[in-house]
Backbone as JSON, one array per atom type, in Angstrom:
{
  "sequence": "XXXXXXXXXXXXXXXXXXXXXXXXXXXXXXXXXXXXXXXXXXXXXXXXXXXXXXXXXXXXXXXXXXXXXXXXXXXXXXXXXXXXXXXXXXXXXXXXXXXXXXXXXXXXXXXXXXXXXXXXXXXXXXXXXXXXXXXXXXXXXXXXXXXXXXXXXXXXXXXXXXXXXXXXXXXXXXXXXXXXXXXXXXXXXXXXXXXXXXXXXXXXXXXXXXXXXXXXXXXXXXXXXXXXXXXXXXXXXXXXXXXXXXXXXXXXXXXXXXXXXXXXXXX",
  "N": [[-5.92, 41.78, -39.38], [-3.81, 40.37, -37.39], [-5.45, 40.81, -35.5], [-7.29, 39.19, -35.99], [-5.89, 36.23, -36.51], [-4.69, 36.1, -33.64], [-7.45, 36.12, -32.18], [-8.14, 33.59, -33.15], [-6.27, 31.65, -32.2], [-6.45, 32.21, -29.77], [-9.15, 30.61, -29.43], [-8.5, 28.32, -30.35], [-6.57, 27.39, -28.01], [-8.2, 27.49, -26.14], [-10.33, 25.57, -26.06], [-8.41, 23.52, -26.86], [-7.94, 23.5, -24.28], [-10.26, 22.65, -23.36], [-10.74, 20.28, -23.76], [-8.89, 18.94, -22.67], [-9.7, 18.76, -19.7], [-11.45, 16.58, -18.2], [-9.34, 15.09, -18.79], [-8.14, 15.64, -17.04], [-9.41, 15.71, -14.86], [-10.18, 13.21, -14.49], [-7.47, 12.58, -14.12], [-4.9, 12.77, -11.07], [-5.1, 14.47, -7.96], [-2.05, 14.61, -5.78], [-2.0, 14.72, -2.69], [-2.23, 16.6, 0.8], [-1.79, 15.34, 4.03], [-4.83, 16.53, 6.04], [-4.97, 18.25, 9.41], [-6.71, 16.88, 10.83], [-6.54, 14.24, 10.01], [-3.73, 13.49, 10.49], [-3.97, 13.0, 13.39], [-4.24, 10.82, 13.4], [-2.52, 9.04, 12.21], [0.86, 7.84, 11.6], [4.45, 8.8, 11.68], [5.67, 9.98, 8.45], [3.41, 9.33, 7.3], [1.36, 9.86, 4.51], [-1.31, 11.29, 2.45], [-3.15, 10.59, -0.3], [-5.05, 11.26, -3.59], [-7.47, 9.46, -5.1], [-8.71, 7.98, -8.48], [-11.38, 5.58, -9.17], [-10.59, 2.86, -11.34], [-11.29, 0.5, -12.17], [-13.03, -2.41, -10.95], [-12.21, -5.65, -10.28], [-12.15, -9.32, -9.23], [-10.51, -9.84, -6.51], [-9.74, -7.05, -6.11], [-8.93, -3.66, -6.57], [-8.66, -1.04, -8.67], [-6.73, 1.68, -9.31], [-6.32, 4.89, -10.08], [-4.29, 7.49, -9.37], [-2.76, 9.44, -10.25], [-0.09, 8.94, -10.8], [2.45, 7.09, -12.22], [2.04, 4.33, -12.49], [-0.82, 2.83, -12.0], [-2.52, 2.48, -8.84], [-2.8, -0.82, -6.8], [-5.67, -2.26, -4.61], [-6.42, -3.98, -2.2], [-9.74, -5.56, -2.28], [-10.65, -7.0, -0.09], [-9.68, -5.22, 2.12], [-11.68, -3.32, 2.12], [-14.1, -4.7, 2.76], [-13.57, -5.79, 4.97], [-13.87, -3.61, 6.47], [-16.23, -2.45, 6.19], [-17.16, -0.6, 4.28], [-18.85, 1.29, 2.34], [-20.07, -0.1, -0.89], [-18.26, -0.21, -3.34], [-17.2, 0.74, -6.43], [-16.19, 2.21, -9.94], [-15.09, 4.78, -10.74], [-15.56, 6.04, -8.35], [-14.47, 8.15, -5.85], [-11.43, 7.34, -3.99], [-9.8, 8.33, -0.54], [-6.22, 7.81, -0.37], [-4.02, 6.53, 2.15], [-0.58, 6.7, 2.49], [2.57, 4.92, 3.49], [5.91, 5.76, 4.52], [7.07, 4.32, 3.28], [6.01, 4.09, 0.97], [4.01, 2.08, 0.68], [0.46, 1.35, 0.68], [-1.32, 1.67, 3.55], [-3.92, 2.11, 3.87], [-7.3, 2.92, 2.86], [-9.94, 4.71, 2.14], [-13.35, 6.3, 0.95], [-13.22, 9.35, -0.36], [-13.88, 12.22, 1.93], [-14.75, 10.58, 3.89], [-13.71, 10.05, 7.34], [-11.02, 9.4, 9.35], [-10.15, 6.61, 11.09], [-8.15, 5.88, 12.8], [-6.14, 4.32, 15.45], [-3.37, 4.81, 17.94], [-0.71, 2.96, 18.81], [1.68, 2.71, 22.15], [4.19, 1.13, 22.61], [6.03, -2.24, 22.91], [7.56, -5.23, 20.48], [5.78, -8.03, 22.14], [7.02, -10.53, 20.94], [8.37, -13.1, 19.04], [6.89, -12.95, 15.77], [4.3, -14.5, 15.07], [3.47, -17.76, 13.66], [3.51, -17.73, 9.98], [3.21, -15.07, 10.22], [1.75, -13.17, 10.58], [0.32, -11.92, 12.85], [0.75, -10.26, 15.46], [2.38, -9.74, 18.67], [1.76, -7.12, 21.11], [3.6, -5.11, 23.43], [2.11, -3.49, 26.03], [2.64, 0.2, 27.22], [1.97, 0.53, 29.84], [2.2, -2.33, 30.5], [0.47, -4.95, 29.64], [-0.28, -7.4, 27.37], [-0.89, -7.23, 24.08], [-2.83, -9.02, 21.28], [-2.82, -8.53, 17.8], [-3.71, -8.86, 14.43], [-1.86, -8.71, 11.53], [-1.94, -6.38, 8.86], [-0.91, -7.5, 5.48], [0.51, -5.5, 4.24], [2.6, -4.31, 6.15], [3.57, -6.48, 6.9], [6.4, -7.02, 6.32], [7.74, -4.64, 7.77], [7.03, -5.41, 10.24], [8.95, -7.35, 10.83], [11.21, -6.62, 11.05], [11.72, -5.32, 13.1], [13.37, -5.59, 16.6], [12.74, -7.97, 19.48], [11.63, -6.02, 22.18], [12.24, -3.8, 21.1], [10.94, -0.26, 21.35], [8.12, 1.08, 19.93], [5.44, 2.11, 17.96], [2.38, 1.78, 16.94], [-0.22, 1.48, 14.32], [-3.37, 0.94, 14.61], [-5.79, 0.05, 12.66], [-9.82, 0.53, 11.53], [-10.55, -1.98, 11.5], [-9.25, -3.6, 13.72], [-6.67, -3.66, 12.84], [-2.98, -3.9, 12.8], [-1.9, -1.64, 11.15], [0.19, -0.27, 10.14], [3.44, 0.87, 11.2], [6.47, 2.66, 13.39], [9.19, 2.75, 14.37], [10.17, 4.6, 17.36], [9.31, 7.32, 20.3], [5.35, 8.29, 20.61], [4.88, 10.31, 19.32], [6.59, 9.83, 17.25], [9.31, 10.89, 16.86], [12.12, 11.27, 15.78], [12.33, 8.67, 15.22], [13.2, 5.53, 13.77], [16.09, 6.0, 14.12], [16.58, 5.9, 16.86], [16.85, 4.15, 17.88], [18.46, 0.6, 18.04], [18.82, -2.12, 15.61], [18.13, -3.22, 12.59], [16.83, -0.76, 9.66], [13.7, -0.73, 8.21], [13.02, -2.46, 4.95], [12.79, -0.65, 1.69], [9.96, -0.71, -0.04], [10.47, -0.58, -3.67], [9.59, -0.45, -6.56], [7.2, -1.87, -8.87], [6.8, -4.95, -10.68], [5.09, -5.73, -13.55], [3.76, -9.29, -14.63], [4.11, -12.9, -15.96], [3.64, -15.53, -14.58], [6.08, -18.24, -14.55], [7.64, -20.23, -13.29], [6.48, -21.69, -10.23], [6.47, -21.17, -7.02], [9.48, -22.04, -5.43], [11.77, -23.3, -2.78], [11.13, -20.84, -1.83], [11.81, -18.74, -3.73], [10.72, -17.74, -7.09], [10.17, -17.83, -10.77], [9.6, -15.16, -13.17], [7.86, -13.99, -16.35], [8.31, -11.04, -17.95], [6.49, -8.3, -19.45], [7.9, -7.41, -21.38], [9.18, -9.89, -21.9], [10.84, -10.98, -21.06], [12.89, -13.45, -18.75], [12.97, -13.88, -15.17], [14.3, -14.43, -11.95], [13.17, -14.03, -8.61], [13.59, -13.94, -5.39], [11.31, -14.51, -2.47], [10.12, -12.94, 0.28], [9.39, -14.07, 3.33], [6.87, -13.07, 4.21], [5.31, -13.3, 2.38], [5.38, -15.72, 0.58], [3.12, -17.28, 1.33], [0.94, -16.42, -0.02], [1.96, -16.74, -2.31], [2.07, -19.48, -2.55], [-0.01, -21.74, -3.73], [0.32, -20.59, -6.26], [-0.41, -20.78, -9.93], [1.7, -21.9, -13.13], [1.47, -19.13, -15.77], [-0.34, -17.67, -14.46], [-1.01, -14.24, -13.97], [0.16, -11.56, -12.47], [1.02, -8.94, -10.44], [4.41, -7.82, -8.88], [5.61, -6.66, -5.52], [8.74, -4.62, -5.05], [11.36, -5.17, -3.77], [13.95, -2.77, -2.07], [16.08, -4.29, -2.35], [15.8, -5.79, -3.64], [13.97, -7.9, -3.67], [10.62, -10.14, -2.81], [8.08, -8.16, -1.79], [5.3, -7.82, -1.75], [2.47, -8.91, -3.22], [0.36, -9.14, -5.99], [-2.71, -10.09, -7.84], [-3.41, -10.42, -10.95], [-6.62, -9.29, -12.67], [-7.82, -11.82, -11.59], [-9.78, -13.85, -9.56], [-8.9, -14.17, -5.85], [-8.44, -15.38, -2.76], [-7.24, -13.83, 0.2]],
  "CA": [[-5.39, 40.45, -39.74], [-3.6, 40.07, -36.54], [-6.11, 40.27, -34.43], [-8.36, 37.96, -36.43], [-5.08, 35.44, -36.14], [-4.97, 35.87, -32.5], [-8.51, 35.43, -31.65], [-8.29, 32.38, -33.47], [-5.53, 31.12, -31.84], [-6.67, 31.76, -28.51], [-10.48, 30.04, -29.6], [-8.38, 26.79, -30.2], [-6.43, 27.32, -27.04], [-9.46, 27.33, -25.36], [-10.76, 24.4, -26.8], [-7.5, 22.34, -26.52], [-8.28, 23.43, -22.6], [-11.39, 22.23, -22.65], [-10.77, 18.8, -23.86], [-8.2, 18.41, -21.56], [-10.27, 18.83, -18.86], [-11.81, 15.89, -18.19], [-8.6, 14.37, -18.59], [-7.01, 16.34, -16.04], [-10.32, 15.33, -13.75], [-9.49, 11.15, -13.87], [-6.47, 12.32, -13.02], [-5.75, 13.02, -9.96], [-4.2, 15.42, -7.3], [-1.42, 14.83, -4.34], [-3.36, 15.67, -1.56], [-1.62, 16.36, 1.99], [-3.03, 14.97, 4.96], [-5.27, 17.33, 7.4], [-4.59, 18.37, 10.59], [-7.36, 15.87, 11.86], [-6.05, 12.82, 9.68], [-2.65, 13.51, 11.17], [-3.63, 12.27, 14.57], [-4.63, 9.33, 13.36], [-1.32, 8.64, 10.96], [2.15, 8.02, 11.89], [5.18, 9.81, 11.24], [5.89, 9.61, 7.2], [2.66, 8.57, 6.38], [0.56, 10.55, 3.54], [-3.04, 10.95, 1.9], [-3.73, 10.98, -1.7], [-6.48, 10.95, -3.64], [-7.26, 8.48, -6.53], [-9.99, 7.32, -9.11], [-11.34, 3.76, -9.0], [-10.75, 2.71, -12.93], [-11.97, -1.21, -12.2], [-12.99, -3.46, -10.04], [-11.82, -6.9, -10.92], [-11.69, -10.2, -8.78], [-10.13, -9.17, -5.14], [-8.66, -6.01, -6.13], [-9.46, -2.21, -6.73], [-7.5, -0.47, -9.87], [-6.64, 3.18, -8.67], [-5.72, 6.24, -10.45], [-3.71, 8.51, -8.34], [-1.84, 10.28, -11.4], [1.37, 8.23, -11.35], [2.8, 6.35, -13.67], [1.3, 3.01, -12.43], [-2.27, 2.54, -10.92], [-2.49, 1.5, -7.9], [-3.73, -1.87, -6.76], [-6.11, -2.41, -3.19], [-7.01, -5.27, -1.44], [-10.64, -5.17, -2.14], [-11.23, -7.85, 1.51], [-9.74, -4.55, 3.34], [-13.2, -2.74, 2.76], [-14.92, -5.47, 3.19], [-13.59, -5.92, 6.44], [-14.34, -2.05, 7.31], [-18.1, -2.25, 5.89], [-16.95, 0.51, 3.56], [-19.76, 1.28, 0.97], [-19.66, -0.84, -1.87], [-16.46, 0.6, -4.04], [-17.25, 1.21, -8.06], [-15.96, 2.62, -10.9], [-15.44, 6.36, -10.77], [-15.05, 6.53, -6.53], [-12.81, 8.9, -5.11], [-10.71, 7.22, -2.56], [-8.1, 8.95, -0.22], [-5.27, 6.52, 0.08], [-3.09, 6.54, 3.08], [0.85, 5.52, 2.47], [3.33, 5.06, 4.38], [7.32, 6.26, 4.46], [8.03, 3.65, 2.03], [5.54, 4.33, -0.02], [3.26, 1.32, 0.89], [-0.58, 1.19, 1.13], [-1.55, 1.64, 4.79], [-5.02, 2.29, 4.15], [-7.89, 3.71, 2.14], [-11.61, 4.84, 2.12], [-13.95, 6.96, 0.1], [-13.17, 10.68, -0.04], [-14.94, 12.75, 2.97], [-15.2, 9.5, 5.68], [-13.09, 10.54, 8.65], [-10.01, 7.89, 9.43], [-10.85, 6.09, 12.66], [-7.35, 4.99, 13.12], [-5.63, 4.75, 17.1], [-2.12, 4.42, 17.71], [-0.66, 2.15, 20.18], [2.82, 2.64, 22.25], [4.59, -0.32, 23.05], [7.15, -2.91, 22.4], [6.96, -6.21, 20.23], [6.57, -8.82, 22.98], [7.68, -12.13, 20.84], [8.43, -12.94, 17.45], [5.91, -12.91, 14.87], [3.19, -16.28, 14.79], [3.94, -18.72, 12.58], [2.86, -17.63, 9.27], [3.77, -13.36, 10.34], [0.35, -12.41, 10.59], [-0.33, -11.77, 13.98], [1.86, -10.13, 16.53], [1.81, -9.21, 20.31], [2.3, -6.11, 21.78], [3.22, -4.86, 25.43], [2.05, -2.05, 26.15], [3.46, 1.19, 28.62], [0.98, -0.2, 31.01], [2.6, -3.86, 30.83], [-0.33, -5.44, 29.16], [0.04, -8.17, 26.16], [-2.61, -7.33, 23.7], [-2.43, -9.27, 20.08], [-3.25, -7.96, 16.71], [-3.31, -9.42, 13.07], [-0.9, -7.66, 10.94], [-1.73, -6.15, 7.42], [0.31, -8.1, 4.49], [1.77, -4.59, 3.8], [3.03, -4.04, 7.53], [4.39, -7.21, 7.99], [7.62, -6.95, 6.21], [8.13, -3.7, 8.96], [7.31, -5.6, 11.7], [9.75, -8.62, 10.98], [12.38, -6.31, 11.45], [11.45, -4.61, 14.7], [13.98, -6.2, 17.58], [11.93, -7.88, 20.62], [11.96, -5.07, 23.4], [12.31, -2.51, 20.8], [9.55, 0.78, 21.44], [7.43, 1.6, 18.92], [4.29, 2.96, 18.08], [1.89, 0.74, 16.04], [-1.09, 2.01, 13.81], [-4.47, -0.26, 14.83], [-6.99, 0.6, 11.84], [-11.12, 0.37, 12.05], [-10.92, -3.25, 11.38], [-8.71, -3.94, 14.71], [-5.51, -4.38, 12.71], [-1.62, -3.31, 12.58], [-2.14, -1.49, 9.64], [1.9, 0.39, 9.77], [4.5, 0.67, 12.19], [7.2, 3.15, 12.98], [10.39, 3.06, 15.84], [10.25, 5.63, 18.94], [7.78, 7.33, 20.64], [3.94, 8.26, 20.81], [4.96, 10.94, 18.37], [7.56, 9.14, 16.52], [10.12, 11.63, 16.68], [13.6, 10.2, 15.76], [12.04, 6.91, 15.22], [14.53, 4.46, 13.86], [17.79, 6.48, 14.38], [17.19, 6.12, 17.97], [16.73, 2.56, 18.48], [19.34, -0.46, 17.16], [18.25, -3.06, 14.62], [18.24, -2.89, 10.5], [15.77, -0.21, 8.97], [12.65, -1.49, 7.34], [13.23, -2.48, 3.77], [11.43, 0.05, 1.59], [9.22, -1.34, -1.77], [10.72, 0.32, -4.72], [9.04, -0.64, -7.96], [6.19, -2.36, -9.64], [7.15, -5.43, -11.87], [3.99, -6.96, -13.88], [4.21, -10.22, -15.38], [3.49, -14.07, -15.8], [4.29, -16.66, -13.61], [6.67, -18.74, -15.34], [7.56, -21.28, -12.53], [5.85, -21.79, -9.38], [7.39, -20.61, -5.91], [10.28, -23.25, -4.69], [12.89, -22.81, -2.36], [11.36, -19.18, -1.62], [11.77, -18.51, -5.42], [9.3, -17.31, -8.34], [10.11, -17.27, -12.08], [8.26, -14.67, -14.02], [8.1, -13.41, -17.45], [7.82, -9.69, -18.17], [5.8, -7.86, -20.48], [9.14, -7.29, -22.27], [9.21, -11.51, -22.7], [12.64, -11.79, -20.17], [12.44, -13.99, -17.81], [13.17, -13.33, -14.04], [14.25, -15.3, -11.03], [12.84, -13.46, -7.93], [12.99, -14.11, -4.21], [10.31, -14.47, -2.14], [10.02, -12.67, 1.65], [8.5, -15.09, 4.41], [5.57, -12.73, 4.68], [4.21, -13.16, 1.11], [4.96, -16.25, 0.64], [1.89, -18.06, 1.82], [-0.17, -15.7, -1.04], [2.27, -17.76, -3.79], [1.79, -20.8, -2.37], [-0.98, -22.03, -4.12], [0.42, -20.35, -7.83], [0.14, -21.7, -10.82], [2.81, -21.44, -14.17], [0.39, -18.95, -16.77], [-1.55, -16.69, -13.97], [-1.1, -12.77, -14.21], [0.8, -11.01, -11.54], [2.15, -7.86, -10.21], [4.69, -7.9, -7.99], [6.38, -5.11, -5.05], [10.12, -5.2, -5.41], [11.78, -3.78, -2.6], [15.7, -2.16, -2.71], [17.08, -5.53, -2.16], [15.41, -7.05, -5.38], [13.1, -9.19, -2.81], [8.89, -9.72, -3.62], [7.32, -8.35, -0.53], [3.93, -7.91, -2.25], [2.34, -9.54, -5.05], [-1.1, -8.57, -6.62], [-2.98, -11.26, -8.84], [-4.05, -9.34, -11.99], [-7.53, -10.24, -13.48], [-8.09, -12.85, -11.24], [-9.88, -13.56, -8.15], [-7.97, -14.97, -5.36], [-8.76, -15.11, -1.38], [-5.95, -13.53, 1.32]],
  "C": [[-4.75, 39.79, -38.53], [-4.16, 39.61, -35.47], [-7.22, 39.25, -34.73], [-7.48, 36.08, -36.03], [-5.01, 34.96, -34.67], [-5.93, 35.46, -31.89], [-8.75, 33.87, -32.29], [-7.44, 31.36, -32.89], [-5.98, 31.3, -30.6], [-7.91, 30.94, -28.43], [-9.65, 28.43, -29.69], [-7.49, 26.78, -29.3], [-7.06, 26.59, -25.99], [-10.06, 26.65, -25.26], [-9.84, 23.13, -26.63], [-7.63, 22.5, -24.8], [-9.67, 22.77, -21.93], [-11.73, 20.71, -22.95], [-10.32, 18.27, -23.04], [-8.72, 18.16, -20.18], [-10.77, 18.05, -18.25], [-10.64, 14.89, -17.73], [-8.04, 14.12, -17.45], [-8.27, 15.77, -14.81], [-9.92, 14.32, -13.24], [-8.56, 11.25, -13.48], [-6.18, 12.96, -11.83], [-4.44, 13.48, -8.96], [-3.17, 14.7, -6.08], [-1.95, 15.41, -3.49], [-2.46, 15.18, 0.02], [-2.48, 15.86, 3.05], [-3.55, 15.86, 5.94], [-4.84, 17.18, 8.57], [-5.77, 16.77, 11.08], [-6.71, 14.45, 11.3], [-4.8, 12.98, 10.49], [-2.74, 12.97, 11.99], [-4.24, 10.94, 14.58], [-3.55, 8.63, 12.26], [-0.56, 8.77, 12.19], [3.53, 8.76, 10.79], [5.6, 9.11, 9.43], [4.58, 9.53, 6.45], [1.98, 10.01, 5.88], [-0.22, 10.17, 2.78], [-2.26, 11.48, 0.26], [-4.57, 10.27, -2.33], [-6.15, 10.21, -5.19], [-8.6, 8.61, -7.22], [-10.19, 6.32, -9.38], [-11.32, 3.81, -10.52], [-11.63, 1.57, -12.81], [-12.18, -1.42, -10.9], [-12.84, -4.79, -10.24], [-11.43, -8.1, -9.45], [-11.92, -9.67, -7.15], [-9.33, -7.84, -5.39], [-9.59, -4.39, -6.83], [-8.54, -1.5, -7.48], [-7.63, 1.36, -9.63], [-5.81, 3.82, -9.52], [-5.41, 7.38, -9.44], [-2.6, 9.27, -9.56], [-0.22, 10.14, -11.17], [1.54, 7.66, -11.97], [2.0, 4.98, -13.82], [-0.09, 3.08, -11.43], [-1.78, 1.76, -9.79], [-3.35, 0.6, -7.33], [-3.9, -2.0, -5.2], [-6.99, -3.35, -2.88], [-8.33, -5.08, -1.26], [-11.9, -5.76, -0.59], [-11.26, -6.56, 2.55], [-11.22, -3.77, 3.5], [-14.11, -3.04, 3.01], [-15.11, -5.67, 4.89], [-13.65, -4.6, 7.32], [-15.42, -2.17, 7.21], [-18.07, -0.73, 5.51], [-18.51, 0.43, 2.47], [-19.73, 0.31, -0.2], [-18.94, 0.37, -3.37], [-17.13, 0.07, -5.61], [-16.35, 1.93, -8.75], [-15.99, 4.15, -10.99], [-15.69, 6.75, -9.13], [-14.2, 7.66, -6.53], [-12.58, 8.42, -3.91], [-9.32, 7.95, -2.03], [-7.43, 7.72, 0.2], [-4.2, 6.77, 0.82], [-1.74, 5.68, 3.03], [1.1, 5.8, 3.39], [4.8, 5.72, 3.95], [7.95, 5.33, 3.34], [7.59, 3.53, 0.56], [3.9, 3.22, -0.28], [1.37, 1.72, 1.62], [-1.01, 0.81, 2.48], [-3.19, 1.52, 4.94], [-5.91, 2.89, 2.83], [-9.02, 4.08, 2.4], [-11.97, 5.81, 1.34], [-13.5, 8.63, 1.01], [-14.41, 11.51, 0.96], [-15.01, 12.01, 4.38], [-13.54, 9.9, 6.14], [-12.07, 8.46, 8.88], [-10.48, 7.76, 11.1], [-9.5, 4.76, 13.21], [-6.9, 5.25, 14.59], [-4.32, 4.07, 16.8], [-1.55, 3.9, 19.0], [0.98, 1.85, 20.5], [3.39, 1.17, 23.05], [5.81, -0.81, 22.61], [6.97, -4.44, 21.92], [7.49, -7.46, 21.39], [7.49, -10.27, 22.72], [7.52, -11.99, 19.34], [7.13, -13.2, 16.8], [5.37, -14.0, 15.08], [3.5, -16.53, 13.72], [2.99, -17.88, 11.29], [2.74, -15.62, 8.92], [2.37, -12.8, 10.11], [-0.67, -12.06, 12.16], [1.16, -11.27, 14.72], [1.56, -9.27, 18.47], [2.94, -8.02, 20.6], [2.05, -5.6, 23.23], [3.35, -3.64, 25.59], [2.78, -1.27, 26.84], [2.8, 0.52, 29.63], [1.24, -1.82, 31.5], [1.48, -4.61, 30.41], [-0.08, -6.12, 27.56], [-1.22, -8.05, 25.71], [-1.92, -8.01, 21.89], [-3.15, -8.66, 19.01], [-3.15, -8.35, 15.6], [-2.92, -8.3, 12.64], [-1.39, -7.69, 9.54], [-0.61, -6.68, 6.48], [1.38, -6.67, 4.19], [2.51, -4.05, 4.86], [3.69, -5.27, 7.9], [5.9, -7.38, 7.58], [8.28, -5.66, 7.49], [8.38, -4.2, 9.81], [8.14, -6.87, 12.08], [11.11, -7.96, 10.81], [12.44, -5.55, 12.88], [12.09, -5.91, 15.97], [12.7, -6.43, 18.55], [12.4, -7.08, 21.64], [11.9, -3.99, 22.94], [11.35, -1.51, 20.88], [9.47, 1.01, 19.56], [5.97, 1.82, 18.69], [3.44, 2.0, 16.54], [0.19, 1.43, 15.15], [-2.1, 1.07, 13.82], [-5.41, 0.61, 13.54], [-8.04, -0.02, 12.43], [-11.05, -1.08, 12.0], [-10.42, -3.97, 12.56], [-6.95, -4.56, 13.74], [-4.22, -3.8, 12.64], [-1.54, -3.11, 11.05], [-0.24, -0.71, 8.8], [2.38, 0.54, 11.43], [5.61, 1.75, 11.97], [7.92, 2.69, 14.48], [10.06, 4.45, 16.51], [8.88, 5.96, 19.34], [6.25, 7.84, 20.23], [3.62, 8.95, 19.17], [6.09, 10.56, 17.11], [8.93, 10.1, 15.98], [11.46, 11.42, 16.81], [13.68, 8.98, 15.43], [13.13, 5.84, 15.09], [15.83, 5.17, 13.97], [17.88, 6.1, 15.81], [17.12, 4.52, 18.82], [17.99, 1.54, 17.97], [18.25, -1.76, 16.39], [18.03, -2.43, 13.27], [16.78, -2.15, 10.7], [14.97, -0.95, 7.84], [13.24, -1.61, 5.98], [12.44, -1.68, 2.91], [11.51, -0.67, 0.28], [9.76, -0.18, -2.38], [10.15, 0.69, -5.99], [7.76, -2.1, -7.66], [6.67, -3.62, -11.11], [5.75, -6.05, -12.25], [4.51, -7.84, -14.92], [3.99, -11.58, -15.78], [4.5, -14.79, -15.55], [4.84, -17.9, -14.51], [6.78, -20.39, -14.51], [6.83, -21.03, -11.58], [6.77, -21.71, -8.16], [7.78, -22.33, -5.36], [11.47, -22.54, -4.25], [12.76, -21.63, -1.91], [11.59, -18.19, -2.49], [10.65, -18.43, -6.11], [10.13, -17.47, -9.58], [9.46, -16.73, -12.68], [8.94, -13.73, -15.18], [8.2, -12.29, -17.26], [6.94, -9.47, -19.42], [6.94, -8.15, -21.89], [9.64, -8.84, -23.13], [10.57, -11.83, -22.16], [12.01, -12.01, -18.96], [13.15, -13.7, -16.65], [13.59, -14.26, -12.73], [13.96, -14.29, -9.89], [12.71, -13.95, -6.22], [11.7, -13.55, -3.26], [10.54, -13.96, -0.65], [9.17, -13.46, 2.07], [7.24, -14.74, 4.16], [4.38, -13.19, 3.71], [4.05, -14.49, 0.57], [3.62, -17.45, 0.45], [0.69, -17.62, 0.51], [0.26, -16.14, -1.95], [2.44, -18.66, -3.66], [1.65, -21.97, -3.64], [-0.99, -21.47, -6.0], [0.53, -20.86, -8.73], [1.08, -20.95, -12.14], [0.99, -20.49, -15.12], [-0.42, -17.61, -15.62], [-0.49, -15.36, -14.36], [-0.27, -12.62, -13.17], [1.43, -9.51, -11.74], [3.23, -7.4, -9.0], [5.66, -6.41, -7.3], [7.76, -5.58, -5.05], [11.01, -4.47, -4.21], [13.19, -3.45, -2.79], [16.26, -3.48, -2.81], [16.81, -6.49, -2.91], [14.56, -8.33, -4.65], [11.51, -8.51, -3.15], [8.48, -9.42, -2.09], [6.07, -7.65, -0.57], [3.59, -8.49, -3.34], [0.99, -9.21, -5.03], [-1.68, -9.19, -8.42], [-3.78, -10.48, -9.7], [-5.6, -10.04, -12.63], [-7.61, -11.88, -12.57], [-8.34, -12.99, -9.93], [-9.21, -14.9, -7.24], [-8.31, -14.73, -4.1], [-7.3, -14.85, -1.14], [-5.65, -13.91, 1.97]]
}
């Protein structure tokens, strides 16, 4: 009788393991970064792996087995000449120290990032999407800056060293303080530490950005007043009251990402 009990209990064990299974597939592992990705990362940054759920508009809906999917600029693989990105991909996704999207590509392709020591020679170009750097060698070379790199690099003092991450596309994809190896980075320099993104609010655009300001609903149906960082800006320009949104929130309750839900939108 016992052991008829037991084998029955381990048969639907076995069974509740094998449903799960699947589940446990879409979702999806923490994955450290290899010795070879390493020399193409900076200090903080880390791989993990996701599953594409959607593709919608300009954007790429990622399962990485946290609480919130994560959302990717579907122009950046355009502008790599990545494969064309579907439904059921595995991409590794490269953060950074704050937690921010540095990068991504399909599981297996080799990162083809270079890292470049220097110091920023002048403030940001109008608009924070471009910045010049002088190299050890004394050479001014410029670079467009990734939307998720440029809140970093609008705190970086002019003169200050630092070490800049160029991705395949030619761009400042992250940023850290000190040198080659980034060892000590911002402790050893002066000027405020980057702001890091904290949370995920989604919601609808209630008012339209004034003053550097947003109003947006929540799911919850409370409404929000939200400042806007310089960098991002320019991407809520052009918003109207009613669209979708999800925005990055960083410690200081400021938007220094936003991500247009269901809806396509140029960068």
């Amino acid at each position: 009788m016992f052991t008829c009990k037991f084998v029955s209990l381990l048969a639907i064990t076995i069974a509740l393991l094998g449903l799960s299974s699947p589940t446990f597939a879409a979702g999806n592992e923490r994955s450290s970064a290899t010795a070879d990705q390493q020399d193409h990362l900076l200090k903080g940054d880390r791989v993990v792996k996701g599953t594409v759920e959607k593709v919608t508009g300009d954007q790429i809906q990622v399962n990485t087995g946290e609480m919130q999917p994560r959302y990717l600029p579907l122009t950046m693989a355009k502008e790599k000449n990545l494969p064309p990105i579907k439904e059921g991909d595995q991409l590794e996704i490269v953060l950074n120290d704050q937690n921010l999207v540095v990068d991504y590509h399909p599981v297996g392709m080799p990162l083809n990032h270079r890292r470049v020591v220097g110091e920023l020679a002048t403030s940001m170009v109008v608009g924070h999407d471009r910045a010049v750097i002088k190299t050890k060698d004394g050479k001014e070379e410029s670079y467009e800056v990734r939307p998720m790199a440029r809140s970093k690099i609008s705190t970086i003092p002019i003169g200050s060293q630092a070490v800049f991450l160029i991705d395949e596309a030619n761009q400042i994809a992250d940023v850290v303080f000190g040198n080659e190896m980034a060892v000590g980075a911002a402790s050893e320099f002066k000027g405020s530490p980057p702001k890091g993104a904290q949370s995920r609010l989604a919601g609808t655009i209630v008012r339209p950005l004034e003053r550097g300001r947003i109003s947006i609903k929540t799911k919850e149906g409370k409404e929000q007043l939200y400042e806007i960082r310089p960098p991002v800006q320019d991407k809520l320009a052009k918003i109207s009251p009613g669209e979708k949104v999800e925005l990055l929130i960083d410690s200081e309750n400021k938007v220094v990402d936003v991500a247009f839900v269901n809806k396509e939108r140029g960068r």
